[in-house]
Each structure stands twice: as structure tokens, then as C-alpha cells.
VOBA-1610 file (N, C-alpha, C; in pm, whole numbers, padded with zeros to 5 digits, always signed):
BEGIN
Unk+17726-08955+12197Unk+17680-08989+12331Unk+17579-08886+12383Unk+17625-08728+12360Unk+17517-08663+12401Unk+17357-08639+12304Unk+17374-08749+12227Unk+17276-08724+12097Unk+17181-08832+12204Unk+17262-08940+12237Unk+17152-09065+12336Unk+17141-09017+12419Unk+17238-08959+12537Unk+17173-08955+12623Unk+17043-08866+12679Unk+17063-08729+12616Unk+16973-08624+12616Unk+16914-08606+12518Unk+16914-08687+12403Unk+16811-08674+12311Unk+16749-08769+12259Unk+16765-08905+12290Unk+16683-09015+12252Unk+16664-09089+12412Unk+16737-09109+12493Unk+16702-09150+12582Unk+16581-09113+12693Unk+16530-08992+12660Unk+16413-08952+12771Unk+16273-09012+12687Unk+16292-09030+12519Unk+16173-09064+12497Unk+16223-09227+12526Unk+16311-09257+12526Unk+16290-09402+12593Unk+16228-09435+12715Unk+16315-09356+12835Unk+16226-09381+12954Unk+16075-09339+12946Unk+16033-09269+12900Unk+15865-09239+12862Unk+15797-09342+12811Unk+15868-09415+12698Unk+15799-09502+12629Unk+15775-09640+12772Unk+15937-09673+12783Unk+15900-09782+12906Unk+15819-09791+13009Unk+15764-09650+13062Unk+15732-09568+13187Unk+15615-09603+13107Unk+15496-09566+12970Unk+15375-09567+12995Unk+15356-09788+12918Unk+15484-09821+12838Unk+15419-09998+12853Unk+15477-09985+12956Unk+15521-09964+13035Unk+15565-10071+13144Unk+15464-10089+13264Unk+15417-09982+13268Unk+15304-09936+13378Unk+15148-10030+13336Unk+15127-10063+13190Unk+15044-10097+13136Unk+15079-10232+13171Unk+15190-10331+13132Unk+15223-10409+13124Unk+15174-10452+13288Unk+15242-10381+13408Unk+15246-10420+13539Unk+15109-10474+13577Unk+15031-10374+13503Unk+14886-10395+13561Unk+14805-10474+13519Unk+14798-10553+13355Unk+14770-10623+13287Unk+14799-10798+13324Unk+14932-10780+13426Unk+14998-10933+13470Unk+14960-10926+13620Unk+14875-10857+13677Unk+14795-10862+13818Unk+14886-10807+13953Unk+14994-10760+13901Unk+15114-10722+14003Unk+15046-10604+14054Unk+14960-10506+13934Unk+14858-10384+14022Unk+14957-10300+14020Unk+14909-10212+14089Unk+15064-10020+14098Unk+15052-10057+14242Unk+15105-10163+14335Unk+15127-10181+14470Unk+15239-10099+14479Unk+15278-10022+14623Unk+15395-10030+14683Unk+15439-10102+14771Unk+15353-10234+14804Unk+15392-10316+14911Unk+15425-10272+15052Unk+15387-10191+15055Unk+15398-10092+15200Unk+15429-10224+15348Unk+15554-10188+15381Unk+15569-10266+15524Unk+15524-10235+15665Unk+15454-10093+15643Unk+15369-10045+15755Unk+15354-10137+15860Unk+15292-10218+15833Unk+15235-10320+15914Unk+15378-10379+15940Unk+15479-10405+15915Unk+15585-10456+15960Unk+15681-10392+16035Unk+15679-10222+16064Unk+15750-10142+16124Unk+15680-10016+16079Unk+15649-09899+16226Unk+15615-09837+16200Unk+15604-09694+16261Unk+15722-09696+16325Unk+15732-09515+16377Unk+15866-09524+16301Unk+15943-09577+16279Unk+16051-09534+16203Unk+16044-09484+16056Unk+15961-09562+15992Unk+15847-09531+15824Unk+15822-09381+15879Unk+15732-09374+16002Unk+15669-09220+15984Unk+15763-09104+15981Unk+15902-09132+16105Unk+15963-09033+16101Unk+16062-08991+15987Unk+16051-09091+15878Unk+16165-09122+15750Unk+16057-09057+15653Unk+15970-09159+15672Unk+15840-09078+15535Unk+15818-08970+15523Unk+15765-08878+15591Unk+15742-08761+15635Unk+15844-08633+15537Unk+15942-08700+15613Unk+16092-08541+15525Unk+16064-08575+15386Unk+16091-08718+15365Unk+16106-08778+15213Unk+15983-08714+15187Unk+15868-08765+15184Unk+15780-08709+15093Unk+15748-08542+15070Unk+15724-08492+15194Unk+15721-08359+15196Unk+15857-08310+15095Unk+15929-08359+15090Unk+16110-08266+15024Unk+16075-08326+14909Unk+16034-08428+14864Unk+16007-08459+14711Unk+15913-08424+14611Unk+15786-08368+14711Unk+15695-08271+14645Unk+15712-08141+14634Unk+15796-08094+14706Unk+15812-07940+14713Unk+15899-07982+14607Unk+15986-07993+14597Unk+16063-08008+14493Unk+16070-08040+14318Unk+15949-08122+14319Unk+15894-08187+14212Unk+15835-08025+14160Unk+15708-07997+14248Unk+15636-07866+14200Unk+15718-07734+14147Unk+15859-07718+14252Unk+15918-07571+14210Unk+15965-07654+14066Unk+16047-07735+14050Unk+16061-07789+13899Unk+15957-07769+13799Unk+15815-07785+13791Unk+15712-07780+13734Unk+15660-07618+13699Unk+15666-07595+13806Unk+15638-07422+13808Unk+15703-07376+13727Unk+15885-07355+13748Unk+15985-07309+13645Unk+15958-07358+13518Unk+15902-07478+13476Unk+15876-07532+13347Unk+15807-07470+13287Unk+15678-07437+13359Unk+15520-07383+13307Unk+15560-07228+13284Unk+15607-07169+13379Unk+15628-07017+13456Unk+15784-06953+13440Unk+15866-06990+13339Unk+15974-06921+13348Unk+16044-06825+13379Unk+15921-06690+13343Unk+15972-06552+13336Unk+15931-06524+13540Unk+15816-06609+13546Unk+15771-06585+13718Unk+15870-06660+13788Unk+15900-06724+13709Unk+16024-06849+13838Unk+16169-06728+13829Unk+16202-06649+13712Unk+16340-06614+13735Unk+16301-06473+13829Unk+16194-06427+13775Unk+16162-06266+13870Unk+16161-06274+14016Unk+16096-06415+14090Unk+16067-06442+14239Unk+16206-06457+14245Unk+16261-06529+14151Unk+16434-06613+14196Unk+16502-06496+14260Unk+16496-06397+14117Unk+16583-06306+14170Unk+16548-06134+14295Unk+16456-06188+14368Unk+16384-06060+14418Unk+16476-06039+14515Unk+16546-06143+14591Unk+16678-06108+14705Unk+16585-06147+14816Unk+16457-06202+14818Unk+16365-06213+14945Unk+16459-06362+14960Unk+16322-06455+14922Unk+16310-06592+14888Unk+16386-06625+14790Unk+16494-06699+14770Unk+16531-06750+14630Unk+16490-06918+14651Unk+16440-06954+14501Unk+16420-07097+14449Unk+16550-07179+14498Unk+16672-07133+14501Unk+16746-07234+14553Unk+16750-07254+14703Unk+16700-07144+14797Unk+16690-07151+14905Unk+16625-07228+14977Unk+16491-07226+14880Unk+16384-07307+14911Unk+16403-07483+14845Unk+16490-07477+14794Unk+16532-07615+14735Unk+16614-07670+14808Unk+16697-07574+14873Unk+16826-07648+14927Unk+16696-07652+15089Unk+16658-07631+15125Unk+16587-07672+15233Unk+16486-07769+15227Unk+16437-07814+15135Unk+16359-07934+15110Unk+16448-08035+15047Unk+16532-08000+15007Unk+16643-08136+14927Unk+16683-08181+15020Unk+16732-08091+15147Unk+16796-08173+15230Unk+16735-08272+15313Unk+16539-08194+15347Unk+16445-08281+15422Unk+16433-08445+15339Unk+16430-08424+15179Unk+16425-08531+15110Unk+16577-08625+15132Unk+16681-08599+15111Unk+16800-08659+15123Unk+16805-08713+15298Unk+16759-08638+15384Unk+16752-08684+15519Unk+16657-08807+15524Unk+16524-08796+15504Unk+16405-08871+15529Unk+16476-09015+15423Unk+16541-08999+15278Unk+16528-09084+15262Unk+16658-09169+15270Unk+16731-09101+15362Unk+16829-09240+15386Unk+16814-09241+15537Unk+16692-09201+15631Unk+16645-09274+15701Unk+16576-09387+15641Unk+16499-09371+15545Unk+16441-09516+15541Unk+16517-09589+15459Unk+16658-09588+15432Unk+16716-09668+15379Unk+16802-09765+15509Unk+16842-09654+15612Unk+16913-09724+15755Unk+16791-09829+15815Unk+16648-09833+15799Unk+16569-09876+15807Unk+16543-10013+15780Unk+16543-09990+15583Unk+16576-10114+15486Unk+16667-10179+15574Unk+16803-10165+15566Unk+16907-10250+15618Unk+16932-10297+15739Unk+16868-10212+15822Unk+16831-10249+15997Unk+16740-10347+16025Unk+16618-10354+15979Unk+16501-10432+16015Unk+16532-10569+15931Unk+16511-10658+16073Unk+16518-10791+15971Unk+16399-10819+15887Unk+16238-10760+15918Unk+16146-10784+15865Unk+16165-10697+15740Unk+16198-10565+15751Unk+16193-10573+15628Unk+16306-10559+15513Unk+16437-10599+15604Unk+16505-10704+15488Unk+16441-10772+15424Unk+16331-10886+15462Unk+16281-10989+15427Unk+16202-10981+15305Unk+16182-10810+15293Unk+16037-10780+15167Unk+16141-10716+15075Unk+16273-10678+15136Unk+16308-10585+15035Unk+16375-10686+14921Unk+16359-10604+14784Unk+16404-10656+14686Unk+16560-10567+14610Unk+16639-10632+14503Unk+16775-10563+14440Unk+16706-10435+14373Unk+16551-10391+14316Unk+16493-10344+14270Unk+16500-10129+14365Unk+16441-10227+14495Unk+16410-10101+14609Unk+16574-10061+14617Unk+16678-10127+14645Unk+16801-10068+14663Unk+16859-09971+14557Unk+16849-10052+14431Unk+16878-09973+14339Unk+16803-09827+14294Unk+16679-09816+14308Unk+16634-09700+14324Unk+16648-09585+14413Unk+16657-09652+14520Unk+16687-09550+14643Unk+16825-09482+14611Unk+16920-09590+14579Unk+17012-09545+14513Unk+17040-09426+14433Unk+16965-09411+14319Unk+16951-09373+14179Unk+16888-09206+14269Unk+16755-09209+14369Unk+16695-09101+14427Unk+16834-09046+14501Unk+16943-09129+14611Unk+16979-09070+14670Unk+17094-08978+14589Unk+17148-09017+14456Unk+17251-08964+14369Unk+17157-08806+14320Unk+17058-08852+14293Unk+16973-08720+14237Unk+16999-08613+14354Unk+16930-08653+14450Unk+16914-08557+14534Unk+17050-08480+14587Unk+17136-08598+14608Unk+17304-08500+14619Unk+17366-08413+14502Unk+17329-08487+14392Unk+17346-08398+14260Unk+17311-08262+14285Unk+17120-08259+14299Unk+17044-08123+14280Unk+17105-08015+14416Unk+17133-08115+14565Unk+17206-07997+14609Unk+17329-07941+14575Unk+17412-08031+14544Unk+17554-07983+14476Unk+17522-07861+14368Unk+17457-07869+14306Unk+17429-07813+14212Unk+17367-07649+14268Unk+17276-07676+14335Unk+17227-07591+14369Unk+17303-07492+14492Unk+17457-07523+14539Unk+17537-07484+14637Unk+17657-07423+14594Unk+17703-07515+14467Unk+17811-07472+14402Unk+17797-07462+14258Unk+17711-07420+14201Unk+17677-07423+14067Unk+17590-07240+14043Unk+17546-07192+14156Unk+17446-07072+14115Unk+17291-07168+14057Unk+17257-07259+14081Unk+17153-07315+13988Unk+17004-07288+14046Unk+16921-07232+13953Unk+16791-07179+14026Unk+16719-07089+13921Unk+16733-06972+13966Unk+16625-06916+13859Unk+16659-06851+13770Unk+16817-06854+13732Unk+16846-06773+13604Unk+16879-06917+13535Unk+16983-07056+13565Unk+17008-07122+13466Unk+16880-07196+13416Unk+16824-07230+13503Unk+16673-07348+13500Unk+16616-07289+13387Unk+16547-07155+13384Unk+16455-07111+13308Unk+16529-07052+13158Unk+16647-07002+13145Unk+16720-07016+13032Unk+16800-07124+12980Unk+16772-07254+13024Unk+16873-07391+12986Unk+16798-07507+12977Unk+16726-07522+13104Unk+16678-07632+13120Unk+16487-07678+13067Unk+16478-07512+13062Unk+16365-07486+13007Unk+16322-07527+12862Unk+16421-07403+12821Unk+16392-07445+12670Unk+16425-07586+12620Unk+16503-07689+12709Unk+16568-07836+12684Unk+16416-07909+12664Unk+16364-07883+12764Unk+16247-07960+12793Unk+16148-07924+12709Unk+16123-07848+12665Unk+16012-07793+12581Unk+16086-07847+12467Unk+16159-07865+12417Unk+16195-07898+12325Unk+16189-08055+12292Unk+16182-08140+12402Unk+16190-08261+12394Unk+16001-08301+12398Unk+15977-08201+12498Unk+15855-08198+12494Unk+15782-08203+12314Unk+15828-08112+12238Unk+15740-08045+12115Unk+15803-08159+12007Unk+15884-08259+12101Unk+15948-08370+11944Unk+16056-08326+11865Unk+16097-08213+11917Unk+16235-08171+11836Unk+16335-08115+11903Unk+16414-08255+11991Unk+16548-08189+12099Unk+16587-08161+12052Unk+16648-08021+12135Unk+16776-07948+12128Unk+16830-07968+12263Unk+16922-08029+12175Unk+17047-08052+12302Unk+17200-07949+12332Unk+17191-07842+12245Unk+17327-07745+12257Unk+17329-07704+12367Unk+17244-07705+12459Unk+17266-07604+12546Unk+17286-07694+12688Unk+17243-07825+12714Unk+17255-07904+12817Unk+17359-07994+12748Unk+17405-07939+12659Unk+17549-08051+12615Unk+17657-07950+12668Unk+17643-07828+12706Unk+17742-07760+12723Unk+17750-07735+12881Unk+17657-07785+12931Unk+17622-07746+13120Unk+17717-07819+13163Unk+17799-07816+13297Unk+17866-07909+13378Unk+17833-08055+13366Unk+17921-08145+13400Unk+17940-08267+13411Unk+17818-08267+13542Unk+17793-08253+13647Unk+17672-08278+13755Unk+17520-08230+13731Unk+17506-08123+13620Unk+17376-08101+13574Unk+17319-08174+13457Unk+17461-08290+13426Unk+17421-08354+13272Unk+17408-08493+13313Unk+17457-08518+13424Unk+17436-08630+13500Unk+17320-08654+13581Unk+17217-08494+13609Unk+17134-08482+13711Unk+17009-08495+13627Unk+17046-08445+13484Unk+16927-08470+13369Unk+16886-08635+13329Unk+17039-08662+13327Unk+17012-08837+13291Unk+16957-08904+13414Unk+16982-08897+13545Unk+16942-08953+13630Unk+16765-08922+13652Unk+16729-08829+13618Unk+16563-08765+13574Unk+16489-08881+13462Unk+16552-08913+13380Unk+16538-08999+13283Unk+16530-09146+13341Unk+16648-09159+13405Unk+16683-09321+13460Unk+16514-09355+13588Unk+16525-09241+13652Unk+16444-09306+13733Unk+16274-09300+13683Unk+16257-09259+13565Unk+16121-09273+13496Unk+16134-09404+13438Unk+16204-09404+13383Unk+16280-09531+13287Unk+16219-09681+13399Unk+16275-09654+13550Unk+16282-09723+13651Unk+16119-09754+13677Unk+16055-09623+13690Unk+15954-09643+13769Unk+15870-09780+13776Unk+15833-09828+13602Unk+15760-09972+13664Unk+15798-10065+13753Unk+15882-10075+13737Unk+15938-10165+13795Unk+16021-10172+13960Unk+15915-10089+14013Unk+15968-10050+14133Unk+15837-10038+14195Unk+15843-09974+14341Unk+15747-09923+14408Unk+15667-09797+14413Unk+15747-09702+14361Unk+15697-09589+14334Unk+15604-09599+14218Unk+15570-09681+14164Unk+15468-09681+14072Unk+15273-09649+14173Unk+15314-09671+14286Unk+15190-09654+14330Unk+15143-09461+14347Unk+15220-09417+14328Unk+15221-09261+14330Unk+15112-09256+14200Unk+15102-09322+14099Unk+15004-09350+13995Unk+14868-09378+14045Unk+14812-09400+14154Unk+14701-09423+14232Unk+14736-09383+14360Unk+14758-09253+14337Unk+14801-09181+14487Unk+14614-09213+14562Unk+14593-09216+14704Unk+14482-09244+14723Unk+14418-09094+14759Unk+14380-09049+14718Unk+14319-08890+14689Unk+14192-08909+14769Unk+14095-08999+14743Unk+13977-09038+14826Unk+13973-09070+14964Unk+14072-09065+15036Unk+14097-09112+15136Unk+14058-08950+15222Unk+14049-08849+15149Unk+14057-08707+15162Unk+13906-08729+15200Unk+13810-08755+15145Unk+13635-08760+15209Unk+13630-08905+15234Unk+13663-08958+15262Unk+13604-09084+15322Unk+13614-09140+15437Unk+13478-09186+15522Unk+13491-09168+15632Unk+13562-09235+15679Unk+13581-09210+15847Unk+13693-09267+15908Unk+13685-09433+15958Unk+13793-09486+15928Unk+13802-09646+15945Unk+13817-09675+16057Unk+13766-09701+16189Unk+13826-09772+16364Unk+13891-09874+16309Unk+14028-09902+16404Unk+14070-10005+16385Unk+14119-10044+16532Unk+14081-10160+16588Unk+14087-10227+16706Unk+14198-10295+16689Unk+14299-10315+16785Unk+14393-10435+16800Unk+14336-10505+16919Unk+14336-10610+16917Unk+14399-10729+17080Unk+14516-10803+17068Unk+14631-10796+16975Unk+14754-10813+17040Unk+14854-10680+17061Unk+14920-10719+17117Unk+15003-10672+17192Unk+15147-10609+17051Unk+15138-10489+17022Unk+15185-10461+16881Unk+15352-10490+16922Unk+15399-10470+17025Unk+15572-10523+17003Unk+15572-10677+17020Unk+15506-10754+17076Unk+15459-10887+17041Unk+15439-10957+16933Unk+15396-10865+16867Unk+15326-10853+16696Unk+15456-10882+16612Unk+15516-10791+16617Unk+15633-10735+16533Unk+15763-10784+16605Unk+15774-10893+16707Unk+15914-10929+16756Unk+15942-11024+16629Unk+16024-11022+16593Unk+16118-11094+16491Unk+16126-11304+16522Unk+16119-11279+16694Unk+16154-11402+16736Unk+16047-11519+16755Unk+15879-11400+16751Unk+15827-11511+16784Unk+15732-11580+16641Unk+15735-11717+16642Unk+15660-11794+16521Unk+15562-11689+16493Unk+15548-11744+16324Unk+15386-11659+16279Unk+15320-11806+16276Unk+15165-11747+16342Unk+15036-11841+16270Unk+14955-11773+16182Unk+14839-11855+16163Unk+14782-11765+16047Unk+14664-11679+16160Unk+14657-11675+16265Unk+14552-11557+16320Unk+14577-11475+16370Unk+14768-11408+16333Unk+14776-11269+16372Unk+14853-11222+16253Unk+14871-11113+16217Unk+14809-11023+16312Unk+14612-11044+16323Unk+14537-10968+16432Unk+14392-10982+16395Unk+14362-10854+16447Unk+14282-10833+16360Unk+14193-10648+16372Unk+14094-10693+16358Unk+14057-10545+16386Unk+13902-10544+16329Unk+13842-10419+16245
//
């Protein structure tokens, strides 16, 4: 079991992750996230916001320790700043933001209406990660001495085509569960929304600014109760 799960299963999710992504785009579905913006939208901002900010900080100190081992355990251990400090404070912005927008999902009848078994199950899969990595990171010591002597060499190893798995076969039951769940949600990605992070819009950074005019009335817009026709919403 630990031969699949940590040693054949990540080149699975990789493999699915680059056809599947190919596949999505080839059958006209595109790397959409279907964004409900337009269907609700100060609750998205105040949910989006933690989530994304806590999932990039997070993503990067992971990356850093990957690239930077000997710099990730020396900062870890200086007694200033530690990597878990700074993790457990963005994990939590991510774990907050994103089960606001999950009370969201299940609150709004509109966008009940878009959500699919797909979005639940992922959010899912994110919200287990993220309780994992703090658990881990609260009651485990996990940061800049195990990461860069365990998890490091794991990855480089899977990386170079020749896992070794002795050393994440021997980690706790929540860091072997936190590896597979790393796997599951790559595995996931086509087939979800987060595939649009693949065409993050980067250009949006120089390009000039768009006016956008309303003439209705935006809680008018967005009441649940009243009929749609086809000439609203209307911008300009």
C-alpha cells in the first residue's frame, strides 16, 4: 500500500493532471472557473481574499523548502520567524476564507444553482489538507527541520524517477495522509475549477482600465425572486 500510495500514485495524478488538462481544452470546456461573481459578490470578496492570499503563501514556503533546504531549516531555526509560524498564520487565513466560501456555496440559492458534486468534493479534499497541515504543524514540530530532511529528499526523489519511500513510510499517520491528499487534489485538478489558476490572468497587470456602467439596480439584479429576461443583466 505504501509502494501505491507514495510511490506510484503521484506519477498518476501528474499523468491525469497534464491529459486531463489537455483533454478539457481540446472538448471546448476551456480552463474556466465559472466564476459566480456576477451572481454574488461581497461575500466572494471577503471569502476570496484569506483563501487566496493563505494558499499562496503557503504554496511558495512549500516551494522554497523544496528548492532551498539548507535556507529553509537555518531561517526555521533562527528563534525570530519560524516557517511554522508563518504557516500556521496563513493556513488559518486559507482554512477561514475557504469555508467562508463554502457557507456561501450552501447559503446562496444562486449559487447552489451553478454548484456542481465536483466543487463540493474538492473544497472538501482543500478543507482536509489544510486541517491536516495545521495539525501537523501544532502538534507534530513540522517545519524546518522535518520538511527539509523527509519531505525533501521524498520529492526529489519522485521528482528524479526513482521514489524513495522509507522515510515518508515511517512519518505519522497525518503527514502520510497530508502527502496523499497533495496527490489527490492534482489528480482532481481537471476536473474542477481550479484548473483556471493554469491561465491565471497576469495581463490584467498592464492593461488598461475597463469602465463598467450599470442601470439596474444591483440587489434587483441578484433578488432570487424576480423572473430573468434576456436584457439583464445590461452593462456597458
Amino acid at each position: 500500500m505504501d509502494i501505491l500510495l507514495f510511490g506510484a500514485f503521484p506519477y498518476v495524478a501528474v499523468v491525469v493532471f497534464i491529459i486531463g488538462t489537455i483533454w478539457r481544452y481540446q472538448t471546448g470546456f476551456k480552463y474556466s472557473s465559472l466564476s459566480s461573481q456576477f451572481l454574488e459578490t461581497k461575500k466572494l470578496f471577503l471569502a476570496s481574499v484569506p483563501f487566496h492570499i493563505g494558499i499562496l503563501v503557503i504554496l511558495t514556503g512549500h516551494l522554497v523548502g523544496f528548492l532551498f533546504p539548507s535556507l529553509f531549516t537555518r531561517i526555521g531555526g533562527s528563534g525570530i520567524v519560524t516557517f511554522e509560524t508563518v504557516s500556521l498564520v496563513f493556513g488559518i487565513s486559507a482554512i477561514v476564507g475557504l469555508l467562508f466560501l463554502m457557507i456561501r456555496r450552501f447559503t446562496n440559492d444562486r449559487i447552489k444553482a451553478v454548484t456542481t458534486k465536483m466543487d463540493v468534493f474538492i473544497e472538501f479534499v482543500l478543507l482536509v489538507q489544510f486541517g491536516l497541515g495545521i495539525y501537523i504543524a501544532t502538534s507534530l514540530g513540522w517545519g524546518s527541520q522535518w520538511y527539509a530532511s523527509v519531505m525533501v529528499p521524498y520529492l526529489r526523489s519522485i521528482w528524479m524517477l526513482n521514489p524513495d519511500i522509507s522515510a515518508i513510510s515511517a512519518m505519522p499517520i497525518a503527514v502520510q495522509l497530508h502527502v496523499v491528499g497533495a496527490s489527490l487534489f492534482i489528480f482532481l485538478i481537471p476536473f474542477s475549477r481550479f484548473v483556471h489558476f493554469l491561465v491565471a490572468p497576469f495581463h490584467y497587470i498592464s492593461r488598461p482600465y475597463q469602465v463598467v456602467r450599470w442601470y439596474w439596480d444591483r440587489k434587483e439584479i441578484r433578488d432570487t425572486s424576480t423572473p430573468w429576461t434576456v436584457t439583464r443583466p445590461k452593462n456597458i
